[in-house]
C-alpha positions as YAML, in Angstrom:
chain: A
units: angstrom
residues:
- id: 1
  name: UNK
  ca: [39.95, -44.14, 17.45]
- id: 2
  name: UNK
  ca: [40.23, -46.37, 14.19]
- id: 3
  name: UNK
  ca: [39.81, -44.56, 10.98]
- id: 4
  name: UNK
  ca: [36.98, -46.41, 10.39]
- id: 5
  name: UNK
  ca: [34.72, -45.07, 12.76]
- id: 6
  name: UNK
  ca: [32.22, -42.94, 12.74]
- id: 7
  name: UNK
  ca: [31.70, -39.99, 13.94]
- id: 8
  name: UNK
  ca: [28.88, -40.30, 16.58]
- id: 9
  name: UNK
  ca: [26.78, -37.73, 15.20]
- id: 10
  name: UNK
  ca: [27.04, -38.87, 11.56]
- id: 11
  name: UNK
  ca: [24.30, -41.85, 13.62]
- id: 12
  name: UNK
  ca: [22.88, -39.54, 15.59]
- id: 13
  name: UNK
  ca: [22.52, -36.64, 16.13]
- id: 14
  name: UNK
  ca: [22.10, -36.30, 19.91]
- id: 15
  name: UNK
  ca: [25.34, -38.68, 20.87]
- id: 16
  name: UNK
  ca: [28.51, -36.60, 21.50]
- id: 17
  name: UNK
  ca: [32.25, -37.24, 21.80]
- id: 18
  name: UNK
  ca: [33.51, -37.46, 25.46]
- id: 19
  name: UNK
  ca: [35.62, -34.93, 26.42]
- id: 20
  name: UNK
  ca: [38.08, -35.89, 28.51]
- id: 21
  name: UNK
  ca: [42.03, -34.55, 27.41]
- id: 22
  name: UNK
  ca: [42.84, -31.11, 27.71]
- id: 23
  name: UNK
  ca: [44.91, -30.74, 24.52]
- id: 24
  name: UNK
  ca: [44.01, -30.17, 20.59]
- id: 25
  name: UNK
  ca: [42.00, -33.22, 20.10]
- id: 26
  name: UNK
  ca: [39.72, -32.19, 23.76]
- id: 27
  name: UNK
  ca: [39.31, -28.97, 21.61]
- id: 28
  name: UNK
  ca: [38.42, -30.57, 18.49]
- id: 29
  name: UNK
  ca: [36.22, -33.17, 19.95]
- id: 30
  name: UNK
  ca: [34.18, -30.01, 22.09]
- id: 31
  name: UNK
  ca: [34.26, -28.22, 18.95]
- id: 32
  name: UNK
  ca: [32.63, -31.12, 17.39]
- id: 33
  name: UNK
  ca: [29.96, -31.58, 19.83]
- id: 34
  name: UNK
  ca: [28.89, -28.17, 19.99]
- id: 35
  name: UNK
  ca: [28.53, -28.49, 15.95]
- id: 36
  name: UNK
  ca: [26.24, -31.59, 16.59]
- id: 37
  name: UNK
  ca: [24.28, -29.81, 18.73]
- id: 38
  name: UNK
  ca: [24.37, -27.05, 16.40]
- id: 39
  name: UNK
  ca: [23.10, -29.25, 13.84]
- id: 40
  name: UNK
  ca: [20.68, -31.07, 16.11]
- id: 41
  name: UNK
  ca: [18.86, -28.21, 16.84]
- id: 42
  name: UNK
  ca: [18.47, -27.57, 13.14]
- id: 43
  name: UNK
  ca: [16.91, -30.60, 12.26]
- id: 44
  name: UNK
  ca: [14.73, -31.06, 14.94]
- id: 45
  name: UNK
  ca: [13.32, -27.45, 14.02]
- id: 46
  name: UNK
  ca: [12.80, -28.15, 10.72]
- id: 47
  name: UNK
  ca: [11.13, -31.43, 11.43]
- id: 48
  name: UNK
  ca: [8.66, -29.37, 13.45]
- id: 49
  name: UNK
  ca: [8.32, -26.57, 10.71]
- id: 50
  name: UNK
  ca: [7.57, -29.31, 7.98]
- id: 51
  name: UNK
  ca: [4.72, -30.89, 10.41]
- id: 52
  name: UNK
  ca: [3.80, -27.15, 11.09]
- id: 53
  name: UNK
  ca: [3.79, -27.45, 6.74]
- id: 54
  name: UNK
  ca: [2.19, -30.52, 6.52]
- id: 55
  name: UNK
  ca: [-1.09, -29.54, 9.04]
- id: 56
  name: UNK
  ca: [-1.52, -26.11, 5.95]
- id: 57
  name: UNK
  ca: [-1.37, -28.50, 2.97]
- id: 58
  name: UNK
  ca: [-4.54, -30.55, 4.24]
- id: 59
  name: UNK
  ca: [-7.50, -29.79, 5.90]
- id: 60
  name: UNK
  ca: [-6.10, -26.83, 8.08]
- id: 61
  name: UNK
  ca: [-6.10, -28.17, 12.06]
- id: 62
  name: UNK
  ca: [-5.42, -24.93, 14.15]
- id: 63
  name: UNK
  ca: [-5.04, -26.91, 17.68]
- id: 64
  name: UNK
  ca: [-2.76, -29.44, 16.59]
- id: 65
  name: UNK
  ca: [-0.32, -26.93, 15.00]
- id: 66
  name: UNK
  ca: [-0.06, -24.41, 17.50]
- id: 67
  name: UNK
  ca: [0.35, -27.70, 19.72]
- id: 68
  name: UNK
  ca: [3.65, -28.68, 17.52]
- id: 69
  name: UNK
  ca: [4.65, -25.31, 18.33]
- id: 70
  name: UNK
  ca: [4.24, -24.99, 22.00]
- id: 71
  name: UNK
  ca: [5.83, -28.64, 22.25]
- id: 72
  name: UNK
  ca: [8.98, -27.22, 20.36]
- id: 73
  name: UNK
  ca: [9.42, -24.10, 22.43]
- id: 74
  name: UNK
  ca: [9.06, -26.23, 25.61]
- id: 75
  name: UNK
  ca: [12.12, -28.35, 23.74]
- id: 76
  name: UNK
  ca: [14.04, -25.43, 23.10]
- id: 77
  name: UNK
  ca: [13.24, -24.38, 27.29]
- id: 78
  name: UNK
  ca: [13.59, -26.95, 29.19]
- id: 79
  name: UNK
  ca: [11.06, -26.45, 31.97]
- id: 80
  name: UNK
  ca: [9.21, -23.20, 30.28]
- id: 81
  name: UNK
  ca: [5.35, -23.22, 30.58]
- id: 82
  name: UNK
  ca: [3.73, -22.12, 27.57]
- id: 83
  name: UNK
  ca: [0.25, -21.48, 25.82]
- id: 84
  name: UNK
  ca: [-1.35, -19.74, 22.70]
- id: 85
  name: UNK
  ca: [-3.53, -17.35, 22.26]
- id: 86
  name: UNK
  ca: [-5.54, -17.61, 18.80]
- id: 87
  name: UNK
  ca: [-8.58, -14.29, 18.49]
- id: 88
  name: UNK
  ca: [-11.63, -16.04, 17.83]
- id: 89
  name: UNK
  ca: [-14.99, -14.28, 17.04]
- id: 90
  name: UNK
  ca: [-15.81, -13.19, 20.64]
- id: 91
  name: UNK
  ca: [-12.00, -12.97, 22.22]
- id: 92
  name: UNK
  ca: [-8.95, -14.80, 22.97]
- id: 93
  name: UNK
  ca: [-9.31, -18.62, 22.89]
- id: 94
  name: UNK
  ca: [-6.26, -21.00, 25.14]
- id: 95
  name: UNK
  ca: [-4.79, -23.59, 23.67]
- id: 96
  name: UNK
  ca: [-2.84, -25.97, 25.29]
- id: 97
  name: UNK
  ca: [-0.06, -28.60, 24.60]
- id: 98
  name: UNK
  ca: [-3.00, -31.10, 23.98]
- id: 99
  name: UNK
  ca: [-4.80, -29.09, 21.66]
- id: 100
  name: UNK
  ca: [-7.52, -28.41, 24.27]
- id: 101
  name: UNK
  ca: [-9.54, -24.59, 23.44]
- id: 102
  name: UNK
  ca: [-11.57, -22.48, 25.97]
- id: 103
  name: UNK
  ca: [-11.95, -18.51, 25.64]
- id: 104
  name: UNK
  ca: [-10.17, -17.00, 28.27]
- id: 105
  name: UNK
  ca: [-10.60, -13.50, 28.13]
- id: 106
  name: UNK
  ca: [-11.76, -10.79, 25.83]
- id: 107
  name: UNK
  ca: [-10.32, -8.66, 22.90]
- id: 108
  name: UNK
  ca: [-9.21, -5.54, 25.10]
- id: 109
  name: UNK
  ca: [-7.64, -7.99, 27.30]
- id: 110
  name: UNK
  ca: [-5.97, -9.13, 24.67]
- id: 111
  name: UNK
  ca: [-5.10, -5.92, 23.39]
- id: 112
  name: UNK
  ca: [-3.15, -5.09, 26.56]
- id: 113
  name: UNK
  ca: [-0.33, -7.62, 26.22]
- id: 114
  name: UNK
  ca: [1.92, -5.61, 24.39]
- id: 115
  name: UNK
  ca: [3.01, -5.84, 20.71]
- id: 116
  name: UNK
  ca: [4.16, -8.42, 17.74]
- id: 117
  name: UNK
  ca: [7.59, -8.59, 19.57]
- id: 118
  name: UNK
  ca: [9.18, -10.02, 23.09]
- id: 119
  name: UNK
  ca: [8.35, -8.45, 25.74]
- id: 120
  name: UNK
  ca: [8.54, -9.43, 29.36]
- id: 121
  name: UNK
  ca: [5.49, -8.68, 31.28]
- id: 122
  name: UNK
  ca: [6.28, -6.72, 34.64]
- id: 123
  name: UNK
  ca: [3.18, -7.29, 35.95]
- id: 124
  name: UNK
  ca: [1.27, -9.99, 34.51]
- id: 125
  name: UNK
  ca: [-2.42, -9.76, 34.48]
- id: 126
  name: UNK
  ca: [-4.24, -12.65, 36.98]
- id: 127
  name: UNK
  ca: [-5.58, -14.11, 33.62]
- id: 128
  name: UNK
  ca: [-2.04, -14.79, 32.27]
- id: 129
  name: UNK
  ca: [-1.03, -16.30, 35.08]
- id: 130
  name: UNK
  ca: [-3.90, -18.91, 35.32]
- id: 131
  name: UNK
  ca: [-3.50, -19.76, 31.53]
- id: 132
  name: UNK
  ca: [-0.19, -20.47, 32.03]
- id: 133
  name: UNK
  ca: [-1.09, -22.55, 35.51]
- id: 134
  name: UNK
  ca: [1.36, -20.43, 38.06]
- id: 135
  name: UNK
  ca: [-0.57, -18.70, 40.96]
- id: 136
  name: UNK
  ca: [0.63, -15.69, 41.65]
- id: 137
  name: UNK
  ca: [3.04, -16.71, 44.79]
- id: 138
  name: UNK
  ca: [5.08, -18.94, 42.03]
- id: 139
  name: UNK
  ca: [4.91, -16.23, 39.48]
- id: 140
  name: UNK
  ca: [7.90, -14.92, 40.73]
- id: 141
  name: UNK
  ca: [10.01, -18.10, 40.02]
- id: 142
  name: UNK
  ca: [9.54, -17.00, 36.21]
- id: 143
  name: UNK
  ca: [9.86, -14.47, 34.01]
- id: 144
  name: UNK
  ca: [6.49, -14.63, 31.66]
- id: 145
  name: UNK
  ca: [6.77, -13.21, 28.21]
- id: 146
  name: UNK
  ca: [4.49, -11.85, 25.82]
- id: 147
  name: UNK
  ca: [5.26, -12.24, 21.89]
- id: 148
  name: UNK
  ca: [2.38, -11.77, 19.39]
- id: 149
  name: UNK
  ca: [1.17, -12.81, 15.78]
- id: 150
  name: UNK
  ca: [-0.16, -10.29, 13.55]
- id: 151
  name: UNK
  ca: [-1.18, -10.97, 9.76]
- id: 152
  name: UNK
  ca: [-1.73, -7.80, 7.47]
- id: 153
  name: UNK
  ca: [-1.35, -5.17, 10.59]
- id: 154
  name: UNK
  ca: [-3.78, -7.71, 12.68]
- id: 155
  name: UNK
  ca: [-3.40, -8.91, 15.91]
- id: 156
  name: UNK
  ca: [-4.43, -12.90, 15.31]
- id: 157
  name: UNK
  ca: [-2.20, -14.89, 17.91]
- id: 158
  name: UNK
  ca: [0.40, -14.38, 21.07]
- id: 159
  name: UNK
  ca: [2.17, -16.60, 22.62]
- id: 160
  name: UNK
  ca: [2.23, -16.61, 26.20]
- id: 161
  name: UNK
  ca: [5.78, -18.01, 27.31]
- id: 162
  name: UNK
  ca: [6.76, -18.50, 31.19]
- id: 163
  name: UNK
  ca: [11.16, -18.88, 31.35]
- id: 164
  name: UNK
  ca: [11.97, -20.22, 34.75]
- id: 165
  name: UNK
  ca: [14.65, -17.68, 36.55]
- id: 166
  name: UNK
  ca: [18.14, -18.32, 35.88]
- id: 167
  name: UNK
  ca: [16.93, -20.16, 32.77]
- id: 168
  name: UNK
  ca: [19.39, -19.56, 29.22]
- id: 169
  name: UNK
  ca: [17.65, -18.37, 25.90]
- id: 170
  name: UNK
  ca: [19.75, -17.28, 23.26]
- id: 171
  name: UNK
  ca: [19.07, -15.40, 20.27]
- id: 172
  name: UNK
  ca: [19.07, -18.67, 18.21]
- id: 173
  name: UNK
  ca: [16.22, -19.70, 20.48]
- id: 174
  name: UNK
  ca: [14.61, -16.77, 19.73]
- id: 175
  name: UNK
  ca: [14.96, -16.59, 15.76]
- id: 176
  name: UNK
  ca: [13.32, -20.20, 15.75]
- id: 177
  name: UNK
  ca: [10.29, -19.01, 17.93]
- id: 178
  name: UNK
  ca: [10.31, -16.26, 15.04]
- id: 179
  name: UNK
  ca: [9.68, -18.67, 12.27]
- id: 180
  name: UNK
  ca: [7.61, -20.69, 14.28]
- id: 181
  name: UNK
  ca: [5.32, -17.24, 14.81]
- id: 182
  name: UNK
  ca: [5.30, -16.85, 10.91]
- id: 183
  name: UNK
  ca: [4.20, -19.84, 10.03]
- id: 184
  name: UNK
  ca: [1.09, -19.72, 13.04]
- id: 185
  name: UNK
  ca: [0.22, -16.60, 11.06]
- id: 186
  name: UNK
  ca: [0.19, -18.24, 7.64]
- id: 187
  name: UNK
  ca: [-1.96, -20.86, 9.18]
- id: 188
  name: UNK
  ca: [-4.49, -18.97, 11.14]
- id: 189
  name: UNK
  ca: [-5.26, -16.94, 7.94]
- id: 190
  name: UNK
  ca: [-5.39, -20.18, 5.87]
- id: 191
  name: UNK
  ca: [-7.84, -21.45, 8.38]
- id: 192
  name: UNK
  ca: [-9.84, -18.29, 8.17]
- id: 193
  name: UNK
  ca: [-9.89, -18.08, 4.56]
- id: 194
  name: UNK
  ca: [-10.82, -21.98, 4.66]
- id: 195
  name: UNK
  ca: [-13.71, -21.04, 7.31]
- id: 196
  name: UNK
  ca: [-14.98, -18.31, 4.93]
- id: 197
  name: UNK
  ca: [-15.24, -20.43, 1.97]
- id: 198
  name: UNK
  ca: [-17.14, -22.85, 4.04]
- id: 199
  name: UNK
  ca: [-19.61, -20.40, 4.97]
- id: 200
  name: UNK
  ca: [-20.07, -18.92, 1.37]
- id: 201
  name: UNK
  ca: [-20.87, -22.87, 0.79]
- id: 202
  name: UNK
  ca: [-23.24, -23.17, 3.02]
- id: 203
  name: UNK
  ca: [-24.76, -19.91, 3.99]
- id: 204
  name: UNK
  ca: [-27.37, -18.07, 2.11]
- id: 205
  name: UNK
  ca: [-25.55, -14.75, 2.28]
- id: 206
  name: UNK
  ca: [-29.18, -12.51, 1.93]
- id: 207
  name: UNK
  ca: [-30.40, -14.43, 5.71]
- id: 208
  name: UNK
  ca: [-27.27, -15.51, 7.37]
- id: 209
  name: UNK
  ca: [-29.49, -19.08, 7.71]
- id: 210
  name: UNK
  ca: [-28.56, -22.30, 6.18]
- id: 211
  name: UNK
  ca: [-28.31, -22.57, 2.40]
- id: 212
  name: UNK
  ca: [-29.54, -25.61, 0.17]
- id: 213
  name: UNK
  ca: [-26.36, -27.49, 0.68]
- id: 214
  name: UNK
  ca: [-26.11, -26.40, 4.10]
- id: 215
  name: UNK
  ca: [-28.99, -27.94, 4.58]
- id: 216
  name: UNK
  ca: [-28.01, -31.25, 3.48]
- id: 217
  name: UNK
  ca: [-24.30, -30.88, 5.33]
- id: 218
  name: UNK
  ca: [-26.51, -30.55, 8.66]
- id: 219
  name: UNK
  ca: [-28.18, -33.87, 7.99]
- id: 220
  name: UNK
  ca: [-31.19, -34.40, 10.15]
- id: 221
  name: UNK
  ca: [-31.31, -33.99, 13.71]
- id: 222
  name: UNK
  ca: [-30.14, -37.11, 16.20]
- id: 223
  name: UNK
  ca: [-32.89, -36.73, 18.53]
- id: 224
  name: UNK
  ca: [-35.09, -40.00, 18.07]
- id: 225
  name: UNK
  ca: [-38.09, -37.73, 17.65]
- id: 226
  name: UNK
  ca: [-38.29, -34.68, 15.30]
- id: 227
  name: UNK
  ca: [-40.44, -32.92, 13.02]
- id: 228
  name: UNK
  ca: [-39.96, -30.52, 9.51]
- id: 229
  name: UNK
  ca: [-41.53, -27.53, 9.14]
- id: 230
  name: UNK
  ca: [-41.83, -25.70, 5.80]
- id: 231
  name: UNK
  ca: [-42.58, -22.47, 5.59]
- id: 232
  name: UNK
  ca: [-43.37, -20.45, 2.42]
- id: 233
  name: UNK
  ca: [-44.39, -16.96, 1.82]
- id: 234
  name: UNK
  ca: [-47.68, -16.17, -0.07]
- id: 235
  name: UNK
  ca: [-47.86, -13.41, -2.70]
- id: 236
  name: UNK
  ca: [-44.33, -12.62, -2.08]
- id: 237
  name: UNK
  ca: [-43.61, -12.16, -6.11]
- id: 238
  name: UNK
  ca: [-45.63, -9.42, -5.79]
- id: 239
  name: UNK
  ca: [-43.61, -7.68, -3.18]
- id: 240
  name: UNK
  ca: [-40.76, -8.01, -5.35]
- id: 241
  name: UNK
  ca: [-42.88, -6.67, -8.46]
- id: 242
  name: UNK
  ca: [-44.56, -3.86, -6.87]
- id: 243
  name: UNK
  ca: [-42.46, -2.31, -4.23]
- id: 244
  name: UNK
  ca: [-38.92, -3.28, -5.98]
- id: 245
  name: UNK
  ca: [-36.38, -6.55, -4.49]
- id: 246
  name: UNK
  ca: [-34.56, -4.42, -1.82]
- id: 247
  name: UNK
  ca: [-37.71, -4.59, 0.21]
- id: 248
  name: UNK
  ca: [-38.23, -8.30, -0.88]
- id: 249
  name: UNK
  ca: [-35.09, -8.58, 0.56]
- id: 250
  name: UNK
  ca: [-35.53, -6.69, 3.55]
- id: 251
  name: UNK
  ca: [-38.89, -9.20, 4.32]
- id: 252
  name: UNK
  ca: [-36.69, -12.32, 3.88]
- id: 253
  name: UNK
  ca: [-34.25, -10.63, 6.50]
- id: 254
  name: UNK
  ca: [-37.03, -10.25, 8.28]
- id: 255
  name: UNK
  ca: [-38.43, -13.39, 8.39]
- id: 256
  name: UNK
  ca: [-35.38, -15.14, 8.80]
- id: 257
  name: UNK
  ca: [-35.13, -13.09, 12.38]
- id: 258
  name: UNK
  ca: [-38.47, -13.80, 13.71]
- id: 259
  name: UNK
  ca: [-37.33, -17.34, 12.96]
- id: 260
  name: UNK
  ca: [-34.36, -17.58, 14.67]
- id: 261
  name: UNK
  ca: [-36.09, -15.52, 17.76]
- id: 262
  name: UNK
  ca: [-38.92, -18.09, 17.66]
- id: 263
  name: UNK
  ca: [-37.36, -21.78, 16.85]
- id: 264
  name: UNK
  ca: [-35.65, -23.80, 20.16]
- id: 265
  name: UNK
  ca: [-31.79, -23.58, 20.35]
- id: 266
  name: UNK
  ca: [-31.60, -26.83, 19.13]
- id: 267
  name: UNK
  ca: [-33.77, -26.21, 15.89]
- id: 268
  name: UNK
  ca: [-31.64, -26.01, 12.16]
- id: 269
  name: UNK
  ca: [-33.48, -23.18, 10.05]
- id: 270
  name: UNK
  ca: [-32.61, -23.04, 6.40]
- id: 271
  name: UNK
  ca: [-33.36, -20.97, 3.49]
- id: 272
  name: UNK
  ca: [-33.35, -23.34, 0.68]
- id: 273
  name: UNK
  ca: [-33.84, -21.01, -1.96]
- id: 274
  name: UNK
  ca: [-36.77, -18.73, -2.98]
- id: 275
  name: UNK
  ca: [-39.21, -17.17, -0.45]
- id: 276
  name: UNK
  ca: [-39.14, -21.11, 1.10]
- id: 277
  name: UNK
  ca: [-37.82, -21.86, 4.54]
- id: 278
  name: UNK
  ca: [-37.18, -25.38, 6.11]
- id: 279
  name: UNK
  ca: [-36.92, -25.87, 10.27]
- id: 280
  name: UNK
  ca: [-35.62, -29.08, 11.74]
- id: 281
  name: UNK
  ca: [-37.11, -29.54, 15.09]
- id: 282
  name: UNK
  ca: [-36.36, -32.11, 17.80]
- id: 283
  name: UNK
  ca: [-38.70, -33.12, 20.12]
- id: 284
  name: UNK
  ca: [-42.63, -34.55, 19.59]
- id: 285
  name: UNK
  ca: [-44.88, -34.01, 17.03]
- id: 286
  name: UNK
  ca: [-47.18, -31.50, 18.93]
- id: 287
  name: UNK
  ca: [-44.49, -29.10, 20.24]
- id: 288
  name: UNK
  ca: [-43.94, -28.50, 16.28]
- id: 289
  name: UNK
  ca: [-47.69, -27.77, 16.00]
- id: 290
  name: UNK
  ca: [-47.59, -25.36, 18.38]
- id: 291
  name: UNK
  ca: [-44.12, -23.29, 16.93]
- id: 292
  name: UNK
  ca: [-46.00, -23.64, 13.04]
- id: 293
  name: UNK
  ca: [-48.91, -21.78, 14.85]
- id: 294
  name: UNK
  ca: [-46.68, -19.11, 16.68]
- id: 295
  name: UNK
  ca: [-44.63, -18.85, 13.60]
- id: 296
  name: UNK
  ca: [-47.64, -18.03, 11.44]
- id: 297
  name: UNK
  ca: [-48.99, -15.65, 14.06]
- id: 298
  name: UNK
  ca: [-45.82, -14.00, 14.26]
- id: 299
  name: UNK
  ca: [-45.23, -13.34, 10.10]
- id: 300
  name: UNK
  ca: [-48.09, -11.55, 10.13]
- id: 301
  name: UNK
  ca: [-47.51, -8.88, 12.66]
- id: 302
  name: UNK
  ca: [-45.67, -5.51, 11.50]
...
């Protein structure tokens, strides 16, 4: 070839020399290419990693990243089926190449699938199997893996990863699916710590209900009817000054309760501030009438 040039991969990455003598320049030339690919393989993982990056700098989005990552493992293996696993507040929630999330089994299920590193899964539970879309008949075609996330000695993430049999995956595959792990850790505590904040924000810690500014982040309700009840407590400074704020307290829990067991689903409750509470309701004007009688009924039971 003329000095001049190029060397394919110096353009791209994924062209190759053609190797087709069987002396020293076949050998370089397949040396070469496996370099490229070598290289390749690199790049393209830290092209996901700095999306991966990118999703933690902003507003943190927890489906699209573990989507980068199943994306890249299903690059790395051809034909492997893969899903993650992210522990929500009630159990184990799917997510899928598209970023779709549904809870698919519970905590102890969870618990079950081994620990933080490979393992193949003799026997796979049913639920596996369906979140990875093989029945069992076509389980057999693959060997499904198990490798989970922890952050500070907890459990947060596992990826479920289905190799078709006879399928390759080196240990280079496998120290990239490690980094990729890290950084779903980094990001799932990130979003948690971004979800806490959020709820200091907005929650009045005493009630658990909406706080002032929670209040206005809610906006009013889309229904084309609604009403706003207000509800405020009479005398309570005297509860506070006479039987001491832990019981004042203990009434605003209270309260709070026998609102949230009273209101419809669809109602916001707030706590702007005070002994003063604030209900959105949708729906007419005389269904309200009848809750603010129930509600005032209720208060006044012990």
């Amino acid at each position: 070839l003329p000095a001049s040039t190029p060397p394919p991969a110096a353009r791209d990455g994924a062209a190759r020399w053609a190797v087709d003598r069987d002396d020293e320049f076949g050998a370089s030339a397949a040396s070469f290419n496996t370099m490229a690919e070598r290289i390749g393989r690199q790049m393209q993982a830290l092209e996901v990693q700095s999306a991966i990056d990118r999703t933690l700098l902003g507003a943190i989005d927890v489906p699209g990243m573990l989507s980068l990552v199943i994306q890249r493992i299903r690059s790395l293996v051809p034909g492997a089926r893969v899903v993650a696993l992210a522990m929500g507040d009630k159990g184990w929630r799917l997510h899928g190449s598209a970023g779709a999330s549904t809870e698919v089994m519970s905590a102890e299920a969870g618990a079950a699938l081994g620990g933080t590193e490979p393992m193949v899964l003799d026997h796979p539970p049913a639920g596996v199997l369906a979140s990875l879309g093989l029945d069992p008949a076509a389980a057999s075609s693959f060997a499904v893996g198990s490798v989970g996330v922890d952050w500070q000695d907890r459990r947060v993430a596992r990826l479920l990863i289905a190799v078709p049999a006879g399928a390759a995956v080196d240990d280079e595959v496998w120290r990239e699916v490690d980094d990729l792990r890290a950084r779903i850790a980094v990001g799932l505590a990130a979003a948690a710590r971004e979800r806490l904040l959020v709820e200091r924000a907005t929650r009045d810690p005493l009630t658990g209900l909406l706080n002032r500014h929670g209040l206005h982040e809610a906006g009013t309700p889309a229904a084309a009817t609604w009403s706003l009840l207000f509800v405020d407590l009479d005398a309570f400074k005297e509860v506070n000054d006479t039987l001491g704020h832990a019981v004042g307290d203990e009434l605003l829990r209270a309260v709070a309760a026998r609102l949230r067991t009273l209101a419809p689903q669809a109602s916001t409750i707030a706590r702007p501030g005070g002994d003063e509470f604030v209900l959105y309701l949708p729906g007419a004007p005389e269904a309200a009438a009848t809750l603010a009688r129930r509600i005032c009924e209720a208060l006044v039971e012990r």
